[in-house]
TORPA-4810 file (N, C-alpha, C, O; in nm, 3 decimals):
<nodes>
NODE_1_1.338_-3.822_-0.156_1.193_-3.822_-0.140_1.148_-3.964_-0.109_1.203_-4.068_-0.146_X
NODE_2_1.068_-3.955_-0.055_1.011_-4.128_0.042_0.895_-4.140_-0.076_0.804_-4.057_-0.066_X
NODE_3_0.888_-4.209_-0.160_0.759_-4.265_-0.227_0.725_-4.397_-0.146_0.612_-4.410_-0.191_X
NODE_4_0.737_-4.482_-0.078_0.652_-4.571_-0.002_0.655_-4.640_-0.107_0.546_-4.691_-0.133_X
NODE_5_0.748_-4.668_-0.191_0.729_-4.777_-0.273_0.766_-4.910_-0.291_0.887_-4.925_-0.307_X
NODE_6_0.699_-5.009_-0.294_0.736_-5.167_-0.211_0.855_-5.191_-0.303_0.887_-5.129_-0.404_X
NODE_7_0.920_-5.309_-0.234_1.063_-5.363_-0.268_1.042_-5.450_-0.364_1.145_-5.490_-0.419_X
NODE_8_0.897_-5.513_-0.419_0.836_-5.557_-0.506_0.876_-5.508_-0.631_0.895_-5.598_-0.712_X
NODE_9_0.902_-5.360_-0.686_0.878_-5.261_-0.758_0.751_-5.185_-0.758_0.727_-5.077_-0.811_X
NODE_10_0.695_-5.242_-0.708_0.534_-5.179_-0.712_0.525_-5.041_-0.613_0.463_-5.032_-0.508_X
NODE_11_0.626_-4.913_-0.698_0.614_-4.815_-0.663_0.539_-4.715_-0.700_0.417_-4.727_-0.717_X
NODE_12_0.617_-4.584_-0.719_0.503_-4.495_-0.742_0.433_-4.414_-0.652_0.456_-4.444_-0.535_X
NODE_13_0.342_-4.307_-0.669_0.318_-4.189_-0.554_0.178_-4.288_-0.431_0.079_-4.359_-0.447_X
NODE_14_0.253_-4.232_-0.324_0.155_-4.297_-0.241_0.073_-4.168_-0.125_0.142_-4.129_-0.031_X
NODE_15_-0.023_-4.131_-0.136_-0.112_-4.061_-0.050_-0.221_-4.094_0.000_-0.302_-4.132_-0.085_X
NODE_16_-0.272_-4.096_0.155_-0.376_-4.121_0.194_-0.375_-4.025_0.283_-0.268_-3.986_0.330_X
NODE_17_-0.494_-3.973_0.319_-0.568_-3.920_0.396_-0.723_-3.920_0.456_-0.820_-3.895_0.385_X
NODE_18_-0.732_-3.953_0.601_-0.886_-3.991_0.661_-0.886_-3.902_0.778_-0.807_-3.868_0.866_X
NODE_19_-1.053_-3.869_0.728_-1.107_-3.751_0.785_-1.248_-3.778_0.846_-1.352_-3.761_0.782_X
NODE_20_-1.243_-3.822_0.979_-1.386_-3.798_1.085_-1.404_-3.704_1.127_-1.313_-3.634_1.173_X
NODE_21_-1.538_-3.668_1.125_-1.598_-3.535_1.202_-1.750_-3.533_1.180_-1.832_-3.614_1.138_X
NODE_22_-1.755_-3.369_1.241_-1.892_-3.364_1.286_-1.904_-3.214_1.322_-1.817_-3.136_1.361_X
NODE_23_-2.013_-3.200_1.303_-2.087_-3.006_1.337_-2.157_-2.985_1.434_-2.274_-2.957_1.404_X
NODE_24_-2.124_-2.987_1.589_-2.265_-2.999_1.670_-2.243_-2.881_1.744_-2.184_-2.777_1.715_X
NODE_25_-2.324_-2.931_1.886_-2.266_-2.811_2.011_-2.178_-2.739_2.078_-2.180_-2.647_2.160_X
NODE_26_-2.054_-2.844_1.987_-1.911_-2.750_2.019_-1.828_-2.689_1.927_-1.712_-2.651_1.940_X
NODE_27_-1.933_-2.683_1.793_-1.841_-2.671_1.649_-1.791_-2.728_1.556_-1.893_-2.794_1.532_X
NODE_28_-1.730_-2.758_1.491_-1.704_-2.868_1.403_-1.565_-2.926_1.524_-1.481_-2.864_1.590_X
NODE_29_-1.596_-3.062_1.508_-1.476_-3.176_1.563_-1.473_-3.229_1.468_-1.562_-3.243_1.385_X
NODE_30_-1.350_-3.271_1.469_-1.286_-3.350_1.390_-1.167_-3.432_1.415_-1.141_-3.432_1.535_X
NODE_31_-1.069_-3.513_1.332_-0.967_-3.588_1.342_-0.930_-3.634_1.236_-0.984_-3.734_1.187_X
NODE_32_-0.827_-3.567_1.178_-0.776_-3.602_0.998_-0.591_-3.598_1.007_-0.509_-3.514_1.043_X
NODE_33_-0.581_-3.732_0.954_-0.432_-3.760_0.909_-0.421_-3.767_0.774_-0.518_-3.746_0.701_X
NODE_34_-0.295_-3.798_0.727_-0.262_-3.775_0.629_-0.125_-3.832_0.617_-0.037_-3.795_0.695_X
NODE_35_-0.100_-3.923_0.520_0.046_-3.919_0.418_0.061_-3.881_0.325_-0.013_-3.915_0.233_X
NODE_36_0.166_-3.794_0.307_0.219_-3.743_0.176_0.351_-3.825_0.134_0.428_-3.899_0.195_X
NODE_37_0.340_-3.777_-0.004_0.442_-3.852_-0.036_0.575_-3.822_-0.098_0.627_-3.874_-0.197_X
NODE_38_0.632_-3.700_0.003_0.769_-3.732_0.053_0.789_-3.740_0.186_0.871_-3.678_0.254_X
NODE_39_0.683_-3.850_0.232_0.724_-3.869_0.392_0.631_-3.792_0.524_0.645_-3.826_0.641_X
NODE_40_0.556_-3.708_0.488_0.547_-3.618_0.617_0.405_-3.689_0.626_0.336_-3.726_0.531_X
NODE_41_0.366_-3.706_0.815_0.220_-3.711_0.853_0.229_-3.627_0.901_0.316_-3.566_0.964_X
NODE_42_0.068_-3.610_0.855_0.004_-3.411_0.949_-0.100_-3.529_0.999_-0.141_-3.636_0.952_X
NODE_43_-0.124_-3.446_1.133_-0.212_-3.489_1.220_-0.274_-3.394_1.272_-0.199_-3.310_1.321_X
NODE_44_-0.420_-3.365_1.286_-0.499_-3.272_1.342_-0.641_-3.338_1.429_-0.718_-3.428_1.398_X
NODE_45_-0.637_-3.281_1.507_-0.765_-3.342_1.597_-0.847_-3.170_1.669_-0.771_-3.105_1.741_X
NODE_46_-0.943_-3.132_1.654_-1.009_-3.051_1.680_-1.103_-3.092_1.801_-1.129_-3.212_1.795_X
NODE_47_-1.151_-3.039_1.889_-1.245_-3.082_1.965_-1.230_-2.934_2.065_-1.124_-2.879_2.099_X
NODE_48_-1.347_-2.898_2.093_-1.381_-2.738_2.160_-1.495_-2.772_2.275_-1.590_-2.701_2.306_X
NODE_49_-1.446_-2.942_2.346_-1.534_-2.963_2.437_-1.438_-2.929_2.547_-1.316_-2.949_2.545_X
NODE_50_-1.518_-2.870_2.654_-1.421_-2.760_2.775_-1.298_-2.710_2.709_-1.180_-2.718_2.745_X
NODE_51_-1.344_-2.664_2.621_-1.218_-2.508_2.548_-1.154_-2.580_2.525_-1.063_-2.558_2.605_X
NODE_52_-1.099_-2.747_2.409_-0.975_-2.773_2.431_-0.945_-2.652_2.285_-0.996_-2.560_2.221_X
NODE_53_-0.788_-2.764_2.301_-0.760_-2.633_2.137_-0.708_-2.749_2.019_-0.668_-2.863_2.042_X
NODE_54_-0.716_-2.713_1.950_-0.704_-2.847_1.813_-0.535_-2.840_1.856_-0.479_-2.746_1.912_X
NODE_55_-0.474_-2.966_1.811_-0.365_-3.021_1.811_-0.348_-3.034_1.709_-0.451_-3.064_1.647_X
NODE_56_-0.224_-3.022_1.629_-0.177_-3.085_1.476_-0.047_-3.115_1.567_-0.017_-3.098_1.685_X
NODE_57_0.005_-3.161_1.470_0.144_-3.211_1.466_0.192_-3.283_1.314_0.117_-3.349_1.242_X
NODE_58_0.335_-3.252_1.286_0.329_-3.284_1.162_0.514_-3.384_1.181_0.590_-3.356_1.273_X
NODE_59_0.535_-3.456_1.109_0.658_-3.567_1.165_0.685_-3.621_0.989_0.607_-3.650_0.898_X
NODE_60_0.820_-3.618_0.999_0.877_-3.697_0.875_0.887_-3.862_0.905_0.960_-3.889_1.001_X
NODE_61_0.832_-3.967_0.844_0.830_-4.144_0.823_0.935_-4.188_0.752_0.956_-4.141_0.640_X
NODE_62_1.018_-4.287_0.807_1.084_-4.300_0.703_0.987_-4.406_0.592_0.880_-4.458_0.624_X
NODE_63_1.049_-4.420_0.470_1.043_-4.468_0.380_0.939_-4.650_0.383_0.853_-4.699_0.310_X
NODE_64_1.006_-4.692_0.504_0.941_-4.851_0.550_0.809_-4.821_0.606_0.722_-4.898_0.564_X
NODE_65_0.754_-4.701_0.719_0.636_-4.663_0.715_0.562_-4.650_0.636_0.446_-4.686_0.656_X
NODE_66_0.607_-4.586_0.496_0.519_-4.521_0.413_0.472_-4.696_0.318_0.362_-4.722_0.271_X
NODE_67_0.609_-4.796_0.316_0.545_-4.917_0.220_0.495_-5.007_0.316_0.474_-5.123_0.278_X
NODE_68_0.472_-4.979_0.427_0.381_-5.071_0.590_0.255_-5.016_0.537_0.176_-5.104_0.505_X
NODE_69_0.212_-4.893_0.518_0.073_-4.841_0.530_0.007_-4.866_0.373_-0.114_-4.870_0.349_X
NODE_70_0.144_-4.887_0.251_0.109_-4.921_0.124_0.036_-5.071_0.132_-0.065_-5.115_0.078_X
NODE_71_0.126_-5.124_0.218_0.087_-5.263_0.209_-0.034_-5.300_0.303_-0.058_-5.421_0.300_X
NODE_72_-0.109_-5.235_0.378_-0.226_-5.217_0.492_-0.299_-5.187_0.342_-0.379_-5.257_0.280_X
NODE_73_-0.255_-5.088_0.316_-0.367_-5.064_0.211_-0.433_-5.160_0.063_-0.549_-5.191_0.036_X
NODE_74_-0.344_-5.177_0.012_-0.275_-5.351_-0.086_-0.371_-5.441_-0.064_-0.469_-5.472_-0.132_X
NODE_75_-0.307_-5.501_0.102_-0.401_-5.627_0.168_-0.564_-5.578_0.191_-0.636_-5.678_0.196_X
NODE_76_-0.628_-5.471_0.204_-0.725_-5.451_0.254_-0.820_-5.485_0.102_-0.940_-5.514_0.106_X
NODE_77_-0.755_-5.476_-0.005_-0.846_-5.438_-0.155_-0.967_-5.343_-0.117_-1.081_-5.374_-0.152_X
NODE_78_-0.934_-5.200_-0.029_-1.019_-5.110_-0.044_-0.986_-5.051_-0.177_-1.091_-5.012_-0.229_X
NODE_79_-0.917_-5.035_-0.227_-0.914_-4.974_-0.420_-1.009_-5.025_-0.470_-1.084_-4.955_-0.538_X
NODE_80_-1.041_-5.188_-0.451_-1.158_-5.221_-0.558_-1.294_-5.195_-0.510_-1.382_-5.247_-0.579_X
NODE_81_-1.344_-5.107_-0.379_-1.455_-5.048_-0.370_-1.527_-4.945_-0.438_-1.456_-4.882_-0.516_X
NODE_82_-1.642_-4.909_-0.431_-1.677_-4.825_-0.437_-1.815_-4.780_-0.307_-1.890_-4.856_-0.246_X
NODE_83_-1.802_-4.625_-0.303_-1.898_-4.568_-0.234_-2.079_-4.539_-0.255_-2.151_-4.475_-0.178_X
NODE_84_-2.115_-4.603_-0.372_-2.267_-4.536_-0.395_-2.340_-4.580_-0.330_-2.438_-4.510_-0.308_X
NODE_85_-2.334_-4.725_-0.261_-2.448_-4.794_-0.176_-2.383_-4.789_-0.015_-2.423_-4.879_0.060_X
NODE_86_-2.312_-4.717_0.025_-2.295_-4.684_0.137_-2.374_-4.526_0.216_-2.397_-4.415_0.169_X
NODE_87_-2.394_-4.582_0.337_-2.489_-4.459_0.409_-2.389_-4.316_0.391_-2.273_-4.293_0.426_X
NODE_88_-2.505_-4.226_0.312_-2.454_-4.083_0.321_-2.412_-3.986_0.464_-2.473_-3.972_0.570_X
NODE_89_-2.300_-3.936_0.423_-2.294_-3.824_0.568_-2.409_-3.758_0.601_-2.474_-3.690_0.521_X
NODE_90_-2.433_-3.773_0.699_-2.554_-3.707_0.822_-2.551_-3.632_0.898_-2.497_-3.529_0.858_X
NODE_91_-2.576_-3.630_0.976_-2.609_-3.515_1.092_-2.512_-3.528_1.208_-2.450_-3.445_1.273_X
NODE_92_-2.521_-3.677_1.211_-2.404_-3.768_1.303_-2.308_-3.720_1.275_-2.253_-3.657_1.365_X
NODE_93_-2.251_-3.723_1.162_-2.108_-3.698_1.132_-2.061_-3.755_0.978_-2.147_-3.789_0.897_X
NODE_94_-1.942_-3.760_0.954_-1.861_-3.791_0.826_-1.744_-3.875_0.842_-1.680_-3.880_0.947_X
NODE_95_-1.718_-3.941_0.737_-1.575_-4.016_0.770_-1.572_-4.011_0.598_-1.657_-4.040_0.515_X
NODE_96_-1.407_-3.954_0.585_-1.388_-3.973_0.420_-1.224_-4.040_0.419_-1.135_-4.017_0.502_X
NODE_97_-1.219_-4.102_0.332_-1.083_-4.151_0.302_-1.065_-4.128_0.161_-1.153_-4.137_0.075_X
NODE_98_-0.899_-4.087_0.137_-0.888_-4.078_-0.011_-0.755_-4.111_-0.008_-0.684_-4.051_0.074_X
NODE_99_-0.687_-4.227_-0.111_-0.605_-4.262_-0.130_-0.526_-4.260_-0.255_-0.589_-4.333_-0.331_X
NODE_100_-0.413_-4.212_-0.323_-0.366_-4.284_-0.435_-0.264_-4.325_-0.389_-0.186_-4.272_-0.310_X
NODE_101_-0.260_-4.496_-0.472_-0.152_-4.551_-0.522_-0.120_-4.583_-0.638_-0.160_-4.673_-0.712_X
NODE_102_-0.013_-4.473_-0.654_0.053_-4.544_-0.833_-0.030_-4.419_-0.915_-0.030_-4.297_-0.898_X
NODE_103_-0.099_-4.507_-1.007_-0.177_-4.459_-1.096_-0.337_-4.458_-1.101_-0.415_-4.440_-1.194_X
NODE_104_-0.360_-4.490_-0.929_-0.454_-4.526_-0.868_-0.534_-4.423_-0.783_-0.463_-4.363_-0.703_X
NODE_105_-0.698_-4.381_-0.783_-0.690_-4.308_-0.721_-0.827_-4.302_-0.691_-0.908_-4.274_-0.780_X
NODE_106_-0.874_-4.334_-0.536_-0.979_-4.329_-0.496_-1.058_-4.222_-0.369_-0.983_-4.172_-0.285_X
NODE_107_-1.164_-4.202_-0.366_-1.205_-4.107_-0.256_-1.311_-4.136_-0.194_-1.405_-4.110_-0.269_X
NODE_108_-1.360_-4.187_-0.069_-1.449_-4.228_0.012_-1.533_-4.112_0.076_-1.464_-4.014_0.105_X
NODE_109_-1.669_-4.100_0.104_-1.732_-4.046_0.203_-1.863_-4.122_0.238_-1.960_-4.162_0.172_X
NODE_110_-1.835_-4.124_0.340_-2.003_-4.218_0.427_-2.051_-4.156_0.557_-1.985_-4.091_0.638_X
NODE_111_-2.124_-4.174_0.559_-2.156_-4.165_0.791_-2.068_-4.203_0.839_-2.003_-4.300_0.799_X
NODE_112_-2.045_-4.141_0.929_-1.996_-4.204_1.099_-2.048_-4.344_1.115_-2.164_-4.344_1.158_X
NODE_113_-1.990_-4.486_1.090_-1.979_-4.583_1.150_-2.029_-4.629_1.289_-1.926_-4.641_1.354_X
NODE_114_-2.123_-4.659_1.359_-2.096_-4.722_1.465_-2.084_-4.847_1.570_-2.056_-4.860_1.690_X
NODE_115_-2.121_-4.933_1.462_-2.102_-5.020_1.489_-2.090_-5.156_1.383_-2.049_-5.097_1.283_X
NODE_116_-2.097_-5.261_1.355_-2.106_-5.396_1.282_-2.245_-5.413_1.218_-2.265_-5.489_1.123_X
NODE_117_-2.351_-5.328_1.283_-2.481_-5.366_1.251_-2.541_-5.299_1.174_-2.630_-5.330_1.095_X
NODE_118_-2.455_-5.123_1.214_-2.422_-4.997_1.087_-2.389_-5.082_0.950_-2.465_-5.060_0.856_X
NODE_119_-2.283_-5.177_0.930_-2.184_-5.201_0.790_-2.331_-5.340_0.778_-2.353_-5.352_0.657_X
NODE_120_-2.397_-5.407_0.833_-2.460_-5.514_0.838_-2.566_-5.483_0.754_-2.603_-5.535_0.649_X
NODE_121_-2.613_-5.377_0.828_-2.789_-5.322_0.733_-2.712_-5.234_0.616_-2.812_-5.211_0.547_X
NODE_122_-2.618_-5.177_0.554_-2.585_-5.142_0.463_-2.663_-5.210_0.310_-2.702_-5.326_0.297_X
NODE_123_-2.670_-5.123_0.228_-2.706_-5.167_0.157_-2.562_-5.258_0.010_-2.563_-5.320_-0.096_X
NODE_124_-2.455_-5.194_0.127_-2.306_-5.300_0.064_-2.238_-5.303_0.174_-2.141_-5.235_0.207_X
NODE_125_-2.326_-5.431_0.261_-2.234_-5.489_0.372_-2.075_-5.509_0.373_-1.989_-5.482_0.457_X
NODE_126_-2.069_-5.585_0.208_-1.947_-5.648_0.218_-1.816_-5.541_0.202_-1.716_-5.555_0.274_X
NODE_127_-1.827_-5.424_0.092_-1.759_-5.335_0.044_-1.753_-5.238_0.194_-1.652_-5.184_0.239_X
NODE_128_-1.898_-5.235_0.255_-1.844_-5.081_0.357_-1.771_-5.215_0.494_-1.669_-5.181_0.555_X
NODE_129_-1.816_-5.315_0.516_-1.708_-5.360_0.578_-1.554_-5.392_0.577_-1.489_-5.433_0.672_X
NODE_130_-1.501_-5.360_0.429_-1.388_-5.376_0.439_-1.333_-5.196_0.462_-1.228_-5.183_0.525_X
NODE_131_-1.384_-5.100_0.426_-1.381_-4.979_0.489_-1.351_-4.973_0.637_-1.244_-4.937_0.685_X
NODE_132_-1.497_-5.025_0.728_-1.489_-5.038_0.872_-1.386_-5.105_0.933_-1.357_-5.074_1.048_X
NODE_133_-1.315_-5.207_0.867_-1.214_-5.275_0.921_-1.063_-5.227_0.900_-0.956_-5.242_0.959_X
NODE_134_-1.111_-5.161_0.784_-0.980_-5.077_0.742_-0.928_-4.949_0.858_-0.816_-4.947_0.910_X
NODE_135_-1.022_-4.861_0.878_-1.026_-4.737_0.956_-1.062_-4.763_1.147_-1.047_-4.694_1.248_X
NODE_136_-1.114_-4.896_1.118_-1.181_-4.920_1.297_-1.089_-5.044_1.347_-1.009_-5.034_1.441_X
NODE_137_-1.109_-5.148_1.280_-1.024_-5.237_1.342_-0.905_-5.290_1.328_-0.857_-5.353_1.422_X
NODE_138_-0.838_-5.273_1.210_-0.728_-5.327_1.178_-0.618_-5.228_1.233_-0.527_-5.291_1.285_X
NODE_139_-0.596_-5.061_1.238_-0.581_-5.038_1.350_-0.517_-5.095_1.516_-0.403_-5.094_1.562_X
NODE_140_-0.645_-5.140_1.575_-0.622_-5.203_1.724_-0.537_-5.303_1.695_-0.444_-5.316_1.775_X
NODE_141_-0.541_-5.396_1.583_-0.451_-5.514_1.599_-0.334_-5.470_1.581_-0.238_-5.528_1.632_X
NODE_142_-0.319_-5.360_1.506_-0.112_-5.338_1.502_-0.113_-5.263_1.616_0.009_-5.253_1.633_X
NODE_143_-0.164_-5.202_1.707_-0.145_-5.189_1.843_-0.111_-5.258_1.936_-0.038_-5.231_2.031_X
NODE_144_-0.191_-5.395_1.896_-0.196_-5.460_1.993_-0.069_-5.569_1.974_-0.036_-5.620_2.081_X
NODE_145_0.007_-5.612_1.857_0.095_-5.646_1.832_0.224_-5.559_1.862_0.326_-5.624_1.841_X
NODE_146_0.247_-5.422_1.908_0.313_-5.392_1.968_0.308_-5.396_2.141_0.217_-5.425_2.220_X
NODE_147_0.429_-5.361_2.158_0.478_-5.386_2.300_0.479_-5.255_2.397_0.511_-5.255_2.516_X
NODE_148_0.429_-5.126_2.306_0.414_-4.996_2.377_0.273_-4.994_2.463_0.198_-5.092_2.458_X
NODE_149_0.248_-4.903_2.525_0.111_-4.908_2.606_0.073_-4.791_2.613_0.126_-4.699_2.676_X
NODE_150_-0.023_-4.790_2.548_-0.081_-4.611_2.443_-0.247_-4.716_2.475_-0.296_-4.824_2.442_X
NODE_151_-0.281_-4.586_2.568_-0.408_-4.585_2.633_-0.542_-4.502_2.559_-0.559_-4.386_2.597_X
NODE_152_-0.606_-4.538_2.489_-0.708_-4.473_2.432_-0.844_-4.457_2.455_-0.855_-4.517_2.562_X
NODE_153_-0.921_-4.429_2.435_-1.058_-4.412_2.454_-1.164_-4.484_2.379_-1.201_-4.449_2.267_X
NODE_154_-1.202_-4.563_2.429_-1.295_-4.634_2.368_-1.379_-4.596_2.187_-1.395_-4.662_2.084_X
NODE_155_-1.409_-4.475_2.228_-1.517_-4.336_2.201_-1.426_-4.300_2.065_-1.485_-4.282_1.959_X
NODE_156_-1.337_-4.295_2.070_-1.283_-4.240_1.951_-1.217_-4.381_1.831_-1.209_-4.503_1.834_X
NODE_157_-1.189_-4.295_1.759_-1.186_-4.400_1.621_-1.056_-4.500_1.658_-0.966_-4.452_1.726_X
NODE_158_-1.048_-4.607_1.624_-0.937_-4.674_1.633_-0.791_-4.596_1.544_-0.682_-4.578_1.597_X
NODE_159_-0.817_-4.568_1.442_-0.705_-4.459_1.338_-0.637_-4.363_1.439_-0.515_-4.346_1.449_X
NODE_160_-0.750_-4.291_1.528_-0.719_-4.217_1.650_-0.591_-4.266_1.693_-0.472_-4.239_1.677_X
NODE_161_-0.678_-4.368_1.770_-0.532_-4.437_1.871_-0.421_-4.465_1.822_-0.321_-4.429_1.884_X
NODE_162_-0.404_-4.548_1.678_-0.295_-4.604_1.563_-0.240_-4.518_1.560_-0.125_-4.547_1.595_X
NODE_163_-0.254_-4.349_1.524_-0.203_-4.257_1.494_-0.148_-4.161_1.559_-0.064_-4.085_1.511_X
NODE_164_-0.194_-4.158_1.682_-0.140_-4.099_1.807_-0.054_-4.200_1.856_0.025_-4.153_1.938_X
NODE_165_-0.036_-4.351_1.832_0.081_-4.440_1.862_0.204_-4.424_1.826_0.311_-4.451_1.881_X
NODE_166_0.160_-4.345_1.666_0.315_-4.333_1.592_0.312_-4.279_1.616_0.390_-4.302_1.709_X
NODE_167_0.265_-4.116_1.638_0.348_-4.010_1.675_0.418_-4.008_1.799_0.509_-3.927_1.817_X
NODE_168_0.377_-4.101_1.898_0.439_-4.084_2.016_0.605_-4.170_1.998_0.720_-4.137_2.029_X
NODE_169_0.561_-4.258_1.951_0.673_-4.318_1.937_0.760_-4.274_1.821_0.849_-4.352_1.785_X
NODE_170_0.744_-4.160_1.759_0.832_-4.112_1.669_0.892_-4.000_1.756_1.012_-3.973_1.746_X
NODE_171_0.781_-3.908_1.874_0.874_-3.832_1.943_0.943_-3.910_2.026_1.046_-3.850_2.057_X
NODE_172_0.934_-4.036_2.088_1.011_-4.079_2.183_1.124_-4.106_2.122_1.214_-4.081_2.202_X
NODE_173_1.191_-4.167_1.966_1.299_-4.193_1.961_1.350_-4.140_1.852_1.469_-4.156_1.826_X
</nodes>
């Protein structure tokens, strides 16, 4: 079983899962991953704009994935947040994250994000920005520190792209 547990000792059960979406003119869309912790990402993306059809896909990590995303998570100190002064889900949409590590165990829900000026007028700039950077930008940079060329869409979440990176490159080799 893959617990994702650092070489530190600082092991123990590791799960995260983040979930964007929304209820409009084409139904609920969405885009939710997930680690479990013996290894497997499920990946699902919904969208029913020109009939597509939801995609999942589900792939075993080894073990160094699971303490890469422990340690994304670690460095970010999203554990020591909390959600009460962040903008409620709306009409716009939802974004939830829920993580445990260890003996640790947290669960996020806010609005749809859209920009710096969204986390700025917050009424906890500092806490929902380390969220936004967690799920939007930090993301693009381990993209961009690789050497693959995984083309994304502006429009969609950075996690999007991150996550459709590994899977591609887990089917390619």
């Amino acid at each position: 079983m893959a617990t994702g547990a650092g070489e530190d000792g600082s092991g123990g059960e590791f799960y995260l899962r983040y979930y964007v979406g929304h209820k409009g003119k084409f139904g609920h869309e969405f885009l939710e991953f997930e680690f479990r912790p013996d290894g497997k990402l499920r990946y699902a993306n919904n969208s029913n704009y020109k009939n597509d059809t939801m995609i999942r896909k589900e792939v075993f990590v080894s073990p160094s994935v699971l303490r890469e995303a422990r340690r994304i998570i670690q460095e970010s100190e999203i554990m020591k947040e909390d959600d009460n002064n962040w903008p409620e889900p709306d009409r716009v949409g939802r974004q939830e994250l829920e993580i445990v590590m260890g003996n640790e165990h947290i669960s996020f829900s806010t609005s749809k994000i859209g920009s710096l000026v969204d986390v700025q007028t917050s009424k906890d700039p500092e806490g929902l920005r380390i969220f936004y950077y967690l799920v939007q930008v930090y993301p693009n940079s381990i993209l961009a520190s690789h050497h693959h060329k995984f083309h994304c869409c502006l429009s969609q979440s950075s996690v999007h792209c991150f996550f459709v990176a590994v899977l591609c490159v887990l089917y390619i080799t």
